[in-house]
C-alpha positions as CSV (number, residue, x, y, z in Angstrom):
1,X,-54.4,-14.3,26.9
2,X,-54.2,-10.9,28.3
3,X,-51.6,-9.0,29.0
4,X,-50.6,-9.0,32.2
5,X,-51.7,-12.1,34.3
6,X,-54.8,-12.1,36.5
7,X,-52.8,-12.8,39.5
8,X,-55.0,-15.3,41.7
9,X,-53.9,-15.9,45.8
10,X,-51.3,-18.3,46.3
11,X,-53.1,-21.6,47.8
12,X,-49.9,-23.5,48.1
13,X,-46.1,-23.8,49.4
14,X,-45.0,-22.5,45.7
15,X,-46.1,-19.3,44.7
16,X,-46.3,-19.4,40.8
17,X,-45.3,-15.9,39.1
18,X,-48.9,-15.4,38.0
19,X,-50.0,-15.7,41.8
20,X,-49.9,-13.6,44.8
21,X,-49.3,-13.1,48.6
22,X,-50.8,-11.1,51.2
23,X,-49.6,-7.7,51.8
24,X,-48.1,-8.5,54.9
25,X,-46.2,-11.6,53.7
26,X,-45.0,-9.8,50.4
27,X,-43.8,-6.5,51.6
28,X,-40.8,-8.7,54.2
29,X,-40.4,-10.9,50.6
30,X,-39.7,-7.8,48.1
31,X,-37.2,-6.6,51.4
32,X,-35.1,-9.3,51.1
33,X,-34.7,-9.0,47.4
34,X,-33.9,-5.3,47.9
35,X,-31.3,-6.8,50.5
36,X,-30.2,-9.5,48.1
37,X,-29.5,-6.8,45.6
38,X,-27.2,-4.9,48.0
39,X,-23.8,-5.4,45.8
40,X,-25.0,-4.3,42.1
41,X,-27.2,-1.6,43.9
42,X,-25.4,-0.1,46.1
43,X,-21.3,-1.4,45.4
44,X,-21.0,-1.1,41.4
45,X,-22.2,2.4,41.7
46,X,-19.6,3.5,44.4
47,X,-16.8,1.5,42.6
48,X,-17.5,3.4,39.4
49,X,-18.1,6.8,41.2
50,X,-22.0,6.9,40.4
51,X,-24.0,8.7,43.0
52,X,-25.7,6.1,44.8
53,X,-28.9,7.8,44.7
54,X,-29.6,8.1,41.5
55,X,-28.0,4.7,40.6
56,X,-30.6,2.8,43.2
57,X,-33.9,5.0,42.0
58,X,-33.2,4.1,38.5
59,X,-32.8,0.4,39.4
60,X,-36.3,1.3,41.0
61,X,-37.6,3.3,37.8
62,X,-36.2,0.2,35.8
63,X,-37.0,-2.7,37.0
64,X,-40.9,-1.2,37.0
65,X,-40.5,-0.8,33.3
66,X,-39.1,-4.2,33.1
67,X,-42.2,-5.5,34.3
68,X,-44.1,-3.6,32.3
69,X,-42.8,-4.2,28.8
70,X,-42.7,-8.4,30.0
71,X,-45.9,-8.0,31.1
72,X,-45.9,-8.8,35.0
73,X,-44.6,-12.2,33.4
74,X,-40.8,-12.2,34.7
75,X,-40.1,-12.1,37.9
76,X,-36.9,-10.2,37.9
77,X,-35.6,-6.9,39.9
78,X,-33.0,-5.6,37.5
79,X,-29.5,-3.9,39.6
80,X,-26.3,-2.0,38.1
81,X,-24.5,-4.6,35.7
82,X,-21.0,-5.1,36.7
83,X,-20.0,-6.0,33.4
84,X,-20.0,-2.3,32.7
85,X,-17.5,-1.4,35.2
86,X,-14.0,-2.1,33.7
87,X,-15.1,-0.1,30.5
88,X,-16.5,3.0,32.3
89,X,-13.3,3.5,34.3
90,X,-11.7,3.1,31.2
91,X,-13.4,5.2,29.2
92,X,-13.9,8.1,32.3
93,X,-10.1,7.1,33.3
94,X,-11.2,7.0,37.1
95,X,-9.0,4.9,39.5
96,X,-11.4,5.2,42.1
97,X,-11.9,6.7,45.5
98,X,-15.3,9.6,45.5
99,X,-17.2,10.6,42.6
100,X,-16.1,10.3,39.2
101,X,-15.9,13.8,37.1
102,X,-16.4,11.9,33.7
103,X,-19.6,10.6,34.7
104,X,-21.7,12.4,31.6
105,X,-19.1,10.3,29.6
106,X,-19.8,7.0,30.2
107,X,-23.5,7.5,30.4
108,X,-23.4,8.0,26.3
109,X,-21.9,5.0,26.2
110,X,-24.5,3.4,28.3
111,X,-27.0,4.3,26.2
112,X,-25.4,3.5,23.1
113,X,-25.0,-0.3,25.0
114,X,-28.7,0.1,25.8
115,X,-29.5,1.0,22.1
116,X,-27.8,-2.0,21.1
117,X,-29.5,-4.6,23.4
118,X,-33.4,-3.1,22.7
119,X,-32.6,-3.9,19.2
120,X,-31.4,-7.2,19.9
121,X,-34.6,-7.9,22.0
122,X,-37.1,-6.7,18.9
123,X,-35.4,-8.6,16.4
124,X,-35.4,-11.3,19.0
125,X,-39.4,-10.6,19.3
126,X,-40.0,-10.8,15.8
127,X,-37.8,-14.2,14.6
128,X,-36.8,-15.8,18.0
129,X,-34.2,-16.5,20.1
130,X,-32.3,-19.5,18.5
131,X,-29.7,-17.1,16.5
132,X,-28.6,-15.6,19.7
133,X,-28.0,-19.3,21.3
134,X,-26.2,-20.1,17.8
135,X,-23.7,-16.6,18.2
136,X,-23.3,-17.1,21.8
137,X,-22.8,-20.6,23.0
138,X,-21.7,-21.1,26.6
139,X,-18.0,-21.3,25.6
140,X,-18.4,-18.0,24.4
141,X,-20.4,-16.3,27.0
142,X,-18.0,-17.6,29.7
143,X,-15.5,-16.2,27.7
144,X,-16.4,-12.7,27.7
145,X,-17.7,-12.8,31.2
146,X,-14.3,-14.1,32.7
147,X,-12.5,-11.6,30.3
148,X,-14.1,-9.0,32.1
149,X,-13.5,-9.9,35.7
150,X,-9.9,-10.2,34.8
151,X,-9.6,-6.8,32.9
152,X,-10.9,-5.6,36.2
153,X,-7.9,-7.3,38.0
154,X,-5.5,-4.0,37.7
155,X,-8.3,-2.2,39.2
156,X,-8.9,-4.1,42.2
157,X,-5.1,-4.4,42.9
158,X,-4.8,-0.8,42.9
159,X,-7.0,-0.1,45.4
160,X,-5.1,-2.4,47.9
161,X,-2.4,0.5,48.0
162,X,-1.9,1.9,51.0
163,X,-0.8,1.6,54.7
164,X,-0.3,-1.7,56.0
165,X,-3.7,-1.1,58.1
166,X,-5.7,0.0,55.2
167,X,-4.5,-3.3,53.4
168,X,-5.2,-4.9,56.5
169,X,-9.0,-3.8,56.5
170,X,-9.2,-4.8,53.3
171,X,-8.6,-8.5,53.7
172,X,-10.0,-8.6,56.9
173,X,-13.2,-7.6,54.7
174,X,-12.5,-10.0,51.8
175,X,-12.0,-12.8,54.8
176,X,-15.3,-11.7,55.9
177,X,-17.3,-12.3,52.7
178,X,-15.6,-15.5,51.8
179,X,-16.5,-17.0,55.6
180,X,-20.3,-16.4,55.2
181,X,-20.4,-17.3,52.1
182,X,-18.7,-20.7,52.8
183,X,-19.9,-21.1,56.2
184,X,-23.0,-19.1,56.3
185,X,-27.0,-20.4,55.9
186,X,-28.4,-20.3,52.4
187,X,-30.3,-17.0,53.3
188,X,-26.8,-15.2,55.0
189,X,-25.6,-16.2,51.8
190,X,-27.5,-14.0,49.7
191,X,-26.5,-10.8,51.4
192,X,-22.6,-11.7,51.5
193,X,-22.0,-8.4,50.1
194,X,-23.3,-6.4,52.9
195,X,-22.5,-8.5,56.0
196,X,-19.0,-7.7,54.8
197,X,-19.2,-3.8,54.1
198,X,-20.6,-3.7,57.4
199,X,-18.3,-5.4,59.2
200,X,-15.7,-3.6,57.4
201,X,-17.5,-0.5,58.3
202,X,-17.6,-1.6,62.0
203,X,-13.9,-2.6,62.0
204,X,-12.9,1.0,60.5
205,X,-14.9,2.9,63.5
206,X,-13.2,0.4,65.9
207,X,-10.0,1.2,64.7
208,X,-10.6,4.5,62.9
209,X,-13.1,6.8,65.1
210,X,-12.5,4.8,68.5
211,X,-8.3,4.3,68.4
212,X,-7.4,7.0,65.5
213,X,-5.3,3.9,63.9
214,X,-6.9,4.7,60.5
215,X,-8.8,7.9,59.1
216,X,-12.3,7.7,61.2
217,X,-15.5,8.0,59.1
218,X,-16.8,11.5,59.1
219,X,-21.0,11.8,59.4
220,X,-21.1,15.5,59.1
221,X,-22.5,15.4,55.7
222,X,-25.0,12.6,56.8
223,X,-26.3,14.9,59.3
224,X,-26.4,18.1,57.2
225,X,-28.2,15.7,54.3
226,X,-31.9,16.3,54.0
227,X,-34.1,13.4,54.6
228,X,-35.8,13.6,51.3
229,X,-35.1,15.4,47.7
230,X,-34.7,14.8,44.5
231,X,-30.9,12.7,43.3
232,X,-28.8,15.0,41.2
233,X,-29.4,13.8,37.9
234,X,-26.5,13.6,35.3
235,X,-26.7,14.8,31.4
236,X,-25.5,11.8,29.1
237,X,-22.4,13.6,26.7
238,X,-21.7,11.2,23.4
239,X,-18.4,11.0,22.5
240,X,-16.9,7.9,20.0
241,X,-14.2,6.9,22.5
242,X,-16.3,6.0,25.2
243,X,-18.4,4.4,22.9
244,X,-16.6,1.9,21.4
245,X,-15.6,1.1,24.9
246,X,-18.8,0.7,26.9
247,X,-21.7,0.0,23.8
248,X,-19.9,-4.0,23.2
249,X,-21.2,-5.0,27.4
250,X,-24.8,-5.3,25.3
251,X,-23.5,-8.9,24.1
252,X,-22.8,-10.0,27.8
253,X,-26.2,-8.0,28.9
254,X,-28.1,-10.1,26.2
255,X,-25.7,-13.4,27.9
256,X,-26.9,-12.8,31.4
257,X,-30.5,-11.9,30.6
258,X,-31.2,-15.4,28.2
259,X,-29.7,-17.3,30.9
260,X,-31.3,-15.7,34.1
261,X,-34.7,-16.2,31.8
262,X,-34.1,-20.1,31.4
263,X,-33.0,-20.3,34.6
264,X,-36.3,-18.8,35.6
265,X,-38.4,-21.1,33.2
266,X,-36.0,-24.4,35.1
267,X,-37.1,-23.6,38.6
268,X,-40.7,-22.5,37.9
269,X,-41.6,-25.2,35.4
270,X,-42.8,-22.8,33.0
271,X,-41.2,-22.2,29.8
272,X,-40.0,-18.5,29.8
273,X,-39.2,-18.3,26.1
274,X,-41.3,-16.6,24.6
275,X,-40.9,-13.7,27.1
276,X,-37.1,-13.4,26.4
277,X,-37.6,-10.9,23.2
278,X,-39.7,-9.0,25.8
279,X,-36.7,-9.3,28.7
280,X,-34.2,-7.9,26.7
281,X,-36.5,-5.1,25.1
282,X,-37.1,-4.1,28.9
283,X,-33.4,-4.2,30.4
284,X,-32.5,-2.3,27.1
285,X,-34.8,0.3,27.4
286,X,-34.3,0.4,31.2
287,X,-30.5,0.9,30.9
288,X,-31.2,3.9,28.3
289,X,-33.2,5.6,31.1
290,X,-31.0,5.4,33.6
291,X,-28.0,6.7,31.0
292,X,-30.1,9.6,30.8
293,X,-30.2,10.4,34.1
294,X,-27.1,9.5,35.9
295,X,-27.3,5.9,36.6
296,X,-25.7,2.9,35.7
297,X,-26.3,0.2,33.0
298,X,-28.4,-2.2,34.4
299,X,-29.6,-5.8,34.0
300,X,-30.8,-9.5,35.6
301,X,-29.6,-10.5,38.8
302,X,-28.8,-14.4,39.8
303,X,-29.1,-13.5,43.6
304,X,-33.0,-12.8,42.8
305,X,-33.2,-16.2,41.8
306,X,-31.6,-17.7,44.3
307,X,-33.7,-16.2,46.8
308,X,-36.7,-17.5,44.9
309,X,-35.3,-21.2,45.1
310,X,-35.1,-20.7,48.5
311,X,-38.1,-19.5,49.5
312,X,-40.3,-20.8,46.7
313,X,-42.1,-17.4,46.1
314,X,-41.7,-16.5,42.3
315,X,-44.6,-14.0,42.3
316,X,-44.0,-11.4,40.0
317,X,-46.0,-8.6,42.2
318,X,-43.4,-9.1,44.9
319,X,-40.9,-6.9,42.6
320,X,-42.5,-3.6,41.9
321,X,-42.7,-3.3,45.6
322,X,-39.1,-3.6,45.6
323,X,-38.8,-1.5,43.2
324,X,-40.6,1.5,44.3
325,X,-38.8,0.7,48.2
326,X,-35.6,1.5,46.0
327,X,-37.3,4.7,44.4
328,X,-38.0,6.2,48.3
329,X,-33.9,5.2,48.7
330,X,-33.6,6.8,45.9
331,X,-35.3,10.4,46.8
332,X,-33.2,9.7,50.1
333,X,-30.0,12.8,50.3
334,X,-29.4,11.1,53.9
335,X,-29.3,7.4,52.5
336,X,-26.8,8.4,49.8
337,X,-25.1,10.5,52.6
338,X,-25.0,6.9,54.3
339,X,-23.3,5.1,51.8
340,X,-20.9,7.8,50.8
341,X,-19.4,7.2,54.0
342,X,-18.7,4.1,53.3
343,X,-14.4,3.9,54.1
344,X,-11.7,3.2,51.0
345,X,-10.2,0.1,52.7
346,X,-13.8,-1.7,52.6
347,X,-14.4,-0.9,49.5
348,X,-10.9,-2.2,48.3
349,X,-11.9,-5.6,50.2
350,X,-15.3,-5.4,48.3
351,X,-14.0,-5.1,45.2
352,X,-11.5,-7.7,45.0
353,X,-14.0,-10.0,46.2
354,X,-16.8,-9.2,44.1
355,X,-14.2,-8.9,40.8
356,X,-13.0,-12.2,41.6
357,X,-16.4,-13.7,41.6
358,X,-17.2,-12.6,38.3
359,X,-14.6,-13.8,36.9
360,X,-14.8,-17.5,38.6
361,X,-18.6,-17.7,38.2
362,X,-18.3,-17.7,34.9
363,X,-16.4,-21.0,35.0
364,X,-19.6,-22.5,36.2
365,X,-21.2,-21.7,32.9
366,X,-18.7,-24.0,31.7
367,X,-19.0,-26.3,33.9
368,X,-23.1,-26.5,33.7
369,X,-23.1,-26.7,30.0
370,X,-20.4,-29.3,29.7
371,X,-18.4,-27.5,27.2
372,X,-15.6,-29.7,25.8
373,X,-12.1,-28.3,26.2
374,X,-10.6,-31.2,24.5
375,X,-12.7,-29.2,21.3
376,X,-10.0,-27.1,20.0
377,X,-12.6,-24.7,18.2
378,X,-13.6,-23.9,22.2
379,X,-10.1,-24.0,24.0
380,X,-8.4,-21.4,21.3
381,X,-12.0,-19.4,21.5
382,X,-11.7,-19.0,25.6
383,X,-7.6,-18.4,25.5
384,X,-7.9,-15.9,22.7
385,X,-10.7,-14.0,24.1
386,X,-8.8,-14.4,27.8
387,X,-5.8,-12.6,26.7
388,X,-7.4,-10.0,25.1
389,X,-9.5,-9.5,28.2
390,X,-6.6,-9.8,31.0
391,X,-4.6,-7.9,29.1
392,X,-6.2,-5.1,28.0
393,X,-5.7,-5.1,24.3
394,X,-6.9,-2.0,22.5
395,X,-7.2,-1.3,18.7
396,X,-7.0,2.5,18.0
397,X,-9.0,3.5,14.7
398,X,-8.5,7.1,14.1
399,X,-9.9,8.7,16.7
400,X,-12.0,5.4,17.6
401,X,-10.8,2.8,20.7
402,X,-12.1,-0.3,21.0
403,X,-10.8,-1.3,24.6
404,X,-9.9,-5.0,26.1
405,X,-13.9,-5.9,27.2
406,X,-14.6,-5.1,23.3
407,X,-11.6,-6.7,21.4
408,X,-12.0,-9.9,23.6
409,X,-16.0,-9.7,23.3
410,X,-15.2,-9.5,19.2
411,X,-12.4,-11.9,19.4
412,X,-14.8,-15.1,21.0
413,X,-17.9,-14.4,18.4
414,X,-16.1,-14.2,15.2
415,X,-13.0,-16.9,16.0
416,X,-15.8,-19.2,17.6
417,X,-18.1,-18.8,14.2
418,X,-14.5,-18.9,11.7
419,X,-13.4,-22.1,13.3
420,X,-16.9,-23.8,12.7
421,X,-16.8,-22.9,9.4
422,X,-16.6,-26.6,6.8
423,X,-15.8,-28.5,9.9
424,X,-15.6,-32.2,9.5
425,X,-16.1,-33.0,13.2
């Protein structure tokens, strides 16, 4: 079997990963992925205080290596993980609101988490995948996952605080994204993300720019940007605080990848397996690059699959065009310009959405895998690992921190393995 697949033209109403489409058929198809990617690529990196630029042409420049080291085998487009938010703002001590000063902090910690997970992946390539199913049963990955949309609770809160018409933008925003995502088609669904910042955006020029209710949004800078030039890349600075903080988010990384890859293997009706060594060598070595360079962690993305289900189209050829869409955004000053305008209220509405949603999603794991909470191995695992999470529990080791997303991470893999130690049922 070669390496990459010998894609052949799609004949049917499924398109199989190792087929492919037309030009003019797959270019609108890798669009709406970009578009279905709109809240890791272009929201995570705002919350954190990442330049947008550089975070969207390294989800470009990785997701092209993803396919690479997988061999054109996985379809995937990989976005900024929001599993490393929480821990960067932590470990830069941004609150939010413009760019974030500490950004050369957190990137050392990015690649440490990237380190970590490349590892995983080539021990995972060399003895298989069963051990990581064994460490991280769904109980725990929920675990961890909800721990971090909770730590993340303070955060969103925070950013409520203001007038009563800022607050009011804010929910009007958050009302927004939960109506089209209850009432809205499958494919207005996908981009719930940005129907909302845009018709938070809207409501803030409304009530900003046209009635001076609000501060208006100020395009100077968008006009002054350039159309094209190269992002303003970041120098990674190591330090053991940060660390400790950001390098544990490999675990959930390695989580979200194994399942997106099953998930992939469910819906295509071929088994992914032996490509998931290869998926987490790839997202590791992606989110090294972009710590590098200034972007964010990076990883799988369920909204790529769902657009798949829905349009039955699982070539893998669709997402290198995607990804090299997102490297032109990327060499785009104007485009960054764009999103930089984006106003504090919306984001504030964003952001307690989007937190929320981690945190309840990863219920459904739960849920799907039928884990028993009558088990008191599981329910002690979860509420441990929840407390540490929500409430921010740090251990301080000389001049080493390991924050709440790394105590609770800890906390659900070794209780989970202790209380199956010699158990008679």
């Amino acid at each position: 079997m070669s390496y990459f697949p010998r894609w052949r033209p799609a004949t049917g109403a499924t398109v199989l990963p190792d087929e492919k489409l037309p030009l003019a058929a797959a270019l609108p198809m890798s669009l709406q992925h970009l578009l279905a990617m709109s809240g890791s690529t272009i929201l995570a990196p705002l919350i954190m205080g990442f330049d947008p630029n550089v975070a969207i042409f390294f989800s470009g420049i990785g997701t092209l290596l993803f396919f690479v080291v997988t061999g054109g085998r996985v379809p995937s487009y990989l976005g900024s993980s929001f599993a490393f938010i929480a821990v960067i703002m932590a470990a830069t001590g941004f609150a939010g609101g413009g760019p974030n000063p500490n950004i050369a902090v957190a990137l050392g910690g990015i690649i440490a988490a990237g380190v970590i997970y490349a590892l995983i992946g080539l021990v995972v390539m060399a003895i298989g995948s069963g051990w990581v199913e064994r460490l991280m049963p769904p109980a725990v990955t929920g675990a961890i996952g909800m721990a971090i949309g909770l730590n993340l609770a303070p955060v969103a809160v925070k950013q409520l605080a203001g007038t009563f018409t800022h607050l009011g933008i804010a929910l009007a925003t958050v009302g927004c994204m939960a109506a089209v995502s209850v009432y809205g088609g499958r494919a207005t669904r996908r981009i719930a993300v940005l129907i909302a910042l845009l018709f938070g955006y809207a409501l803030v020029l409304v009530l900003g720019n046209g009635m001076g209710l609000v501060p208006g949004i100020d395009f100077s800078a968008v006009a002054a940007a350039k159309w094209f030039g190269v992002p303003n890349f970041t120098a990674p600075r190591f330090e053991w605080g940060a660390i400790g903080l950001i390098a544990p988010v490999a675990i959930v990384l390695v989580a979200e990848n194994l399942g997106h890859i099953k998930a992939l293997g469910s819906i295509t009706g071929q088994n992914m397996d032996r490509y998931i060594g290869r998926g987490f060598l790839g997202d590791g070595l992606a989110t090294i690059l972009a710590g590098a360079g200034g972007g964010t962690g990076v990883t799988t993305y369920a909204e790529n699959i769902g657009v798949m289900a829905m349009t039955k189209v699982y070539s893998t050829l669709i997402f290198p065009m995607a990804a090299v869409i997102a490297i032109l955004l990327g060499l785009s000053p104007k485009f960054g310009s764009i999103l930089q305008t984006i106003p504090a209220p919306v984001l504030a509405g964003l952001a307690v959405s989007v937190f929320g949603l981690i945190a309840s999603a990863m219920a459904r794991i739960w849920v799907d895998n039928k884990v028993d909470f009558s088990d008191p191995r599981n329910l002690f695992t979860v509420g441990v690992a929840l407390i540490f999470g929500a409430g921010d529990f740090t251990v301080n080791l000389g001049g080493f921190a390991l924050g709440g997303i790394g105590t609770s991470t800890l906390a659900a893999l070794v209780l989970y393995q202790l209380l199956g130690l010699t158990r008679r049922s």
